[in-house]
C-alpha positions as CSV (number, residue, x, y, z in Angstrom):
1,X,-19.8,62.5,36.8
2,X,-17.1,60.7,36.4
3,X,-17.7,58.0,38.7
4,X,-21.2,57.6,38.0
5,X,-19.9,56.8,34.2
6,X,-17.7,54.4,35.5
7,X,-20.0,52.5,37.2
8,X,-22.4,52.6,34.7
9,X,-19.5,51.6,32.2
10,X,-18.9,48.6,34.6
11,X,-22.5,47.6,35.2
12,X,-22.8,47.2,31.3
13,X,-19.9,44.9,30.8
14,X,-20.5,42.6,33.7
15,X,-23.6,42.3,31.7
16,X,-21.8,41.9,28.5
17,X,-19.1,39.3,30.0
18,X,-22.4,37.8,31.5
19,X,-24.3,37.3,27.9
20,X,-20.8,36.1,26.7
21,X,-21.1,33.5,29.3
22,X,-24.5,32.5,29.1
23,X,-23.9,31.7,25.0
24,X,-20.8,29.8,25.4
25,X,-22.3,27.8,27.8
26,X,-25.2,26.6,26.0
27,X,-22.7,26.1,22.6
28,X,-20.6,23.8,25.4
29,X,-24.2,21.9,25.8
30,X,-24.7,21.8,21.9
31,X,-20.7,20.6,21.6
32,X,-21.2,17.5,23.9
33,X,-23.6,15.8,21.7
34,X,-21.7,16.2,18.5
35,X,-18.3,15.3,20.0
36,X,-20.0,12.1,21.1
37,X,-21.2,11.2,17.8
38,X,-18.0,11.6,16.6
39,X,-16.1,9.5,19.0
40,X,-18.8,7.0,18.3
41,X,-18.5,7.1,14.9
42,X,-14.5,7.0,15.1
43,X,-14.7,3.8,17.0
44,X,-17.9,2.1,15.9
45,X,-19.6,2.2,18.7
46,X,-23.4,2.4,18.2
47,X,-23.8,3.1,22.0
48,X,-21.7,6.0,22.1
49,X,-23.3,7.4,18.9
50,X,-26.7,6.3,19.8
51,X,-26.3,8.6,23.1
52,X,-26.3,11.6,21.0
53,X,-29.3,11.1,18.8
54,X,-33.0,11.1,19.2
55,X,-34.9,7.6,19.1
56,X,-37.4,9.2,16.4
57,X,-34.6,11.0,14.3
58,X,-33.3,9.8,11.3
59,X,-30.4,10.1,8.5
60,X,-31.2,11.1,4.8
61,X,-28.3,11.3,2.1
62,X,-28.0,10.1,-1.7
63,X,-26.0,6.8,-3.0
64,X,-25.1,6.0,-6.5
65,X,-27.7,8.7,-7.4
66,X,-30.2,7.0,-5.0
67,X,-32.4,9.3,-2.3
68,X,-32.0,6.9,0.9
69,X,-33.4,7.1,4.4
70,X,-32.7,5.6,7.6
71,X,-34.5,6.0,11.3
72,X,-31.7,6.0,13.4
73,X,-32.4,2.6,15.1
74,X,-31.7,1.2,11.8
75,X,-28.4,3.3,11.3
76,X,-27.1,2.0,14.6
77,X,-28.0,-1.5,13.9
78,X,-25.0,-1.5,11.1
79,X,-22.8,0.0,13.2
80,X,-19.8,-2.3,13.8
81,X,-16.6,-1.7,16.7
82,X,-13.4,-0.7,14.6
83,X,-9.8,-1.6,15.2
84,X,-8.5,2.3,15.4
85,X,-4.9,1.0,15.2
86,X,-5.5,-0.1,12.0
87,X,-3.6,2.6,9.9
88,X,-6.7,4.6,8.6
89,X,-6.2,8.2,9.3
90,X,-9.3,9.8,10.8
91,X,-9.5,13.4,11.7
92,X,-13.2,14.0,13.1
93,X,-14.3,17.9,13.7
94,X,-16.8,20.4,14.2
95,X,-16.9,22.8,11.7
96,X,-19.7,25.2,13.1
97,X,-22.6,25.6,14.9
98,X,-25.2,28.0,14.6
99,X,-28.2,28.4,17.5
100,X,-31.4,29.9,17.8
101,X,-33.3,29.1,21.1
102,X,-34.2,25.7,21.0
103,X,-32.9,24.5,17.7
104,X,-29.2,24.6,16.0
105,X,-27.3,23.2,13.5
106,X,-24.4,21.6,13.6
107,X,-21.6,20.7,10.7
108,X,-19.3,18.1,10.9
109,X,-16.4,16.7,9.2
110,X,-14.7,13.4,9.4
111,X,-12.0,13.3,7.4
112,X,-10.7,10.2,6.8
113,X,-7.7,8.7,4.7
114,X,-9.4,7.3,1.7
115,X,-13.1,9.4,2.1
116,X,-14.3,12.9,3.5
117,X,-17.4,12.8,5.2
118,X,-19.8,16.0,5.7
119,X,-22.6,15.8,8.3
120,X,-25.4,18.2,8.7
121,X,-26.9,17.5,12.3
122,X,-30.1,19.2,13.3
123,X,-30.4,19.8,16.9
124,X,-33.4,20.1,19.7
125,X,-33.1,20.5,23.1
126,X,-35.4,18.2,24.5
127,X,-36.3,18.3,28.4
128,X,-33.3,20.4,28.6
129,X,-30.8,18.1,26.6
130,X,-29.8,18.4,23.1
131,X,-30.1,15.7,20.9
132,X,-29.5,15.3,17.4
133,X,-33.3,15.1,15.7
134,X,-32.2,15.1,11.3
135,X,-28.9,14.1,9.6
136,X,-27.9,14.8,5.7
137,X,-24.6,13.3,4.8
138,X,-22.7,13.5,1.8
139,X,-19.4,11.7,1.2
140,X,-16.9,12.0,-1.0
141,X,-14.2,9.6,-2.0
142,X,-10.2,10.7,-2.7
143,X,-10.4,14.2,-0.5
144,X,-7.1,15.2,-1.6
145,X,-8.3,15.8,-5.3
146,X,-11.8,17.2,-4.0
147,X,-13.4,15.2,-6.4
148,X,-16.9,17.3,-4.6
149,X,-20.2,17.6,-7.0
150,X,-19.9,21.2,-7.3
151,X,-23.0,23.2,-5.8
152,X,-25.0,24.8,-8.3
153,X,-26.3,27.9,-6.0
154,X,-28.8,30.2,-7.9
155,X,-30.5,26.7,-8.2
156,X,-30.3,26.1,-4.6
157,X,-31.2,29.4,-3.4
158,X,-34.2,29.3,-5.9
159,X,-35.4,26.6,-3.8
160,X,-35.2,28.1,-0.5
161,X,-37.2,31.8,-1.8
162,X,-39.6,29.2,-3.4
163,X,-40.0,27.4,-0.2
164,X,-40.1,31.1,1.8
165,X,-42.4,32.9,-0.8
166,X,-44.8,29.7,-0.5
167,X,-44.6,29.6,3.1
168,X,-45.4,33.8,3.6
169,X,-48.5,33.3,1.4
170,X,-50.0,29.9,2.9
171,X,-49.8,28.6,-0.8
172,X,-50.2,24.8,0.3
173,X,-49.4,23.6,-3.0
174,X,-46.4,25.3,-4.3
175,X,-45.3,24.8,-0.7
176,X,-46.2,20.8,-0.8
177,X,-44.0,21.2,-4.0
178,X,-40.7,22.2,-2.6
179,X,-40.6,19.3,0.2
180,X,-40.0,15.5,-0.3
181,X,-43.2,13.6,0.1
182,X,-41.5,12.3,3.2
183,X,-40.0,15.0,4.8
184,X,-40.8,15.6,8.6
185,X,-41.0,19.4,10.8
186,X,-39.6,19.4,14.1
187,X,-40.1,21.5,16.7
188,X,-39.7,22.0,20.7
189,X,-43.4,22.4,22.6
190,X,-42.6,23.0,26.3
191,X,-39.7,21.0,26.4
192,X,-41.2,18.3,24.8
193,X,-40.4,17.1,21.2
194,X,-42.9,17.3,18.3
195,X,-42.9,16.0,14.4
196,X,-45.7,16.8,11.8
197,X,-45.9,15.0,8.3
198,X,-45.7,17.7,5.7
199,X,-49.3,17.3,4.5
200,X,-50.6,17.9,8.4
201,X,-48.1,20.8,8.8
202,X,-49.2,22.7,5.4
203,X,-52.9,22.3,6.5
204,X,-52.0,23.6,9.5
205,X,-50.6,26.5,8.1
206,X,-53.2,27.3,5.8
207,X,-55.7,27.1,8.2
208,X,-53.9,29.8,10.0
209,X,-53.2,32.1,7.2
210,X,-57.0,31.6,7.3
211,X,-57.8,32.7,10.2
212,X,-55.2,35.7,10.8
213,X,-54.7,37.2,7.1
214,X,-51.6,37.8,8.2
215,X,-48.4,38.5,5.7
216,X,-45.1,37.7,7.3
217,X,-41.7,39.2,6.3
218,X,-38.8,36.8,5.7
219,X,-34.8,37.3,5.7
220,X,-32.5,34.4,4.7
221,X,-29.5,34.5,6.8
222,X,-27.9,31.8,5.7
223,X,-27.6,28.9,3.3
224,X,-24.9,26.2,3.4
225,X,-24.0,23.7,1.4
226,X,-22.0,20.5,0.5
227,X,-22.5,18.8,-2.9
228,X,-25.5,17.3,-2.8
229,X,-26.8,18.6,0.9
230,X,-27.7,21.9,1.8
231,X,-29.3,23.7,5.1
232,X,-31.2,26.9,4.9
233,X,-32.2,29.3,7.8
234,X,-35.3,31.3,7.1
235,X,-36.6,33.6,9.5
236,X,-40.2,35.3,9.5
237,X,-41.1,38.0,11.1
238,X,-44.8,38.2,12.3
239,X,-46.1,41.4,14.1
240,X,-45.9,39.1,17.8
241,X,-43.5,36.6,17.0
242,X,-40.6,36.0,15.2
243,X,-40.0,32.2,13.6
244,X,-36.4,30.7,12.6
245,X,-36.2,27.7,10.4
246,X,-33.8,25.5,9.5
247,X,-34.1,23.3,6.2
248,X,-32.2,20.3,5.4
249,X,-32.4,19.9,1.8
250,X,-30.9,17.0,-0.8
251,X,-30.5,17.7,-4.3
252,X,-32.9,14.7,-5.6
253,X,-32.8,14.0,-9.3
254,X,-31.6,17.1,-10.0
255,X,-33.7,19.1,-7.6
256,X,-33.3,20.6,-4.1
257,X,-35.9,18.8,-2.1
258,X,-36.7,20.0,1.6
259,X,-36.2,16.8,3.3
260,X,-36.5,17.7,6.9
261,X,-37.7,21.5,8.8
262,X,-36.4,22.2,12.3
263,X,-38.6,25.1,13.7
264,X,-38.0,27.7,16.5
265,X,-40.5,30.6,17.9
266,X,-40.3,33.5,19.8
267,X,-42.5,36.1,21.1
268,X,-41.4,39.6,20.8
269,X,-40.4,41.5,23.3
């Protein structure tokens, strides 16, 4: 008996040591694409950066109170070559990264001498790459002092159960309620990258609650946030499938707004 359990003992942790492999593999995938934004951004370079995002993505943050938005074309188009000699201290990083199948998110910092930068990238893989799809951004000037808005999180996390509790019931408009008018949902069909308005994705999902009658379940896993940007991952369980989103959300006058939804499905096994 005893050798049988050893080999059995064996098989199970080459398959363990395999899994292992596989994941840090495909986190080495999600890495290159974020390290190249940040060399990019370090040094200017908008062909650097630009390698790393999506031609149809785009950047959403608030200034002087403003909600602003950029397509990443236009974001590139400002980007100017910097002299990295020129005394600024800039300490770029990833902070985390957190995957499910064809979507993850990815925080960044750039810490810089006079101003701390926090990035929320949303991720695809598209055709087999991964490509940066949504940005939030939130800056903050004198780091040292972490002069940060502070986040208000029962206010937040009120959002997010809204935004879930709508989304269970196929409740268009107190769904429609918790996004910004222009927010976009992203997803991975086949390999191939898709984008709905919010008004044709809540149709869509009312049509289907419809149709099935079905309730799902939903856990929050996790919520993290940064002054005045947030991401939320939501995950439903339906009896064949289980979904994963990731929201991006600003806090807009006051209120979290959903600006951008990054969706991944999987049958069960």
């Amino acid at each position: 008996m005893k050798p049988l359990l050893f080999i059995i003992t064996f098989i199970l942790t080459l398959n363990v040591h395999g899994q292992q492999r596989q994941e840090i593999s495909e986190i080495d995938l999600i890495i290159a694409p974020l390290q190249r934004y940040l060399d990019g951004h370090i040094k200017g370079d908008s062909q650097l950066l630009g390698s790393a995002l999506h031609a149809q993505g785009k950047l959403s943050y608030i200034s002087k109170g403003e909600y602003r938005q950029l397509i990443f074309s236009d974001y590139l188009s400002g980007m100017k070559l910097r002299n990295t000699d020129d005394g600024i201290k800039r300490i770029p990083y990833i902070k985390s990264i957190d995957l499910t199948g064809d979507v993850a998110i990815g925080k960044l910092v750039l810490d810089y001498s006079s101003r701390l930068f926090t990035d929320y990238m949303t991720l695809l893989k598209i055709n087999g790459e991964w490509k940066i799809t949504n940005k939030i951004a939130y800056s903050v000037a004198d780091p040292k002092n972490s002069k940060a808005l502070q986040v208000d999180m029962p206010l937040l996390l009120g959002a997010i159960k809204r935004f879930s509790q709508a989304y269970k019931a196929g409740d268009s408009k107190k769904l429609i309620a918790e996004f910004d008018a222009d927010a976009k949902v992203m997803s991975n069909m086949n390999g191939q990258y898709r984008t709905k308005t919010i008004s044709n994705f809540v149709a869509d999902l009312s049509a289907a609650t419809a149709k099935s009658g079905r309730l799902a379940k939903y856990t929050i896993q996790n919520v993290d946030a940064t002054g005045n940007v947030a991401i939320g991952k939501i995950v439903f369980h339906y009896p064949k499938t289980t979904q994963t989103q990731y929201l991006s959300l600003l806090k807009i006058a006051g209120e979290w707004k959903i600006v951008n939804s990054a969706i991944n499905e999987e049958a069960k096994h």
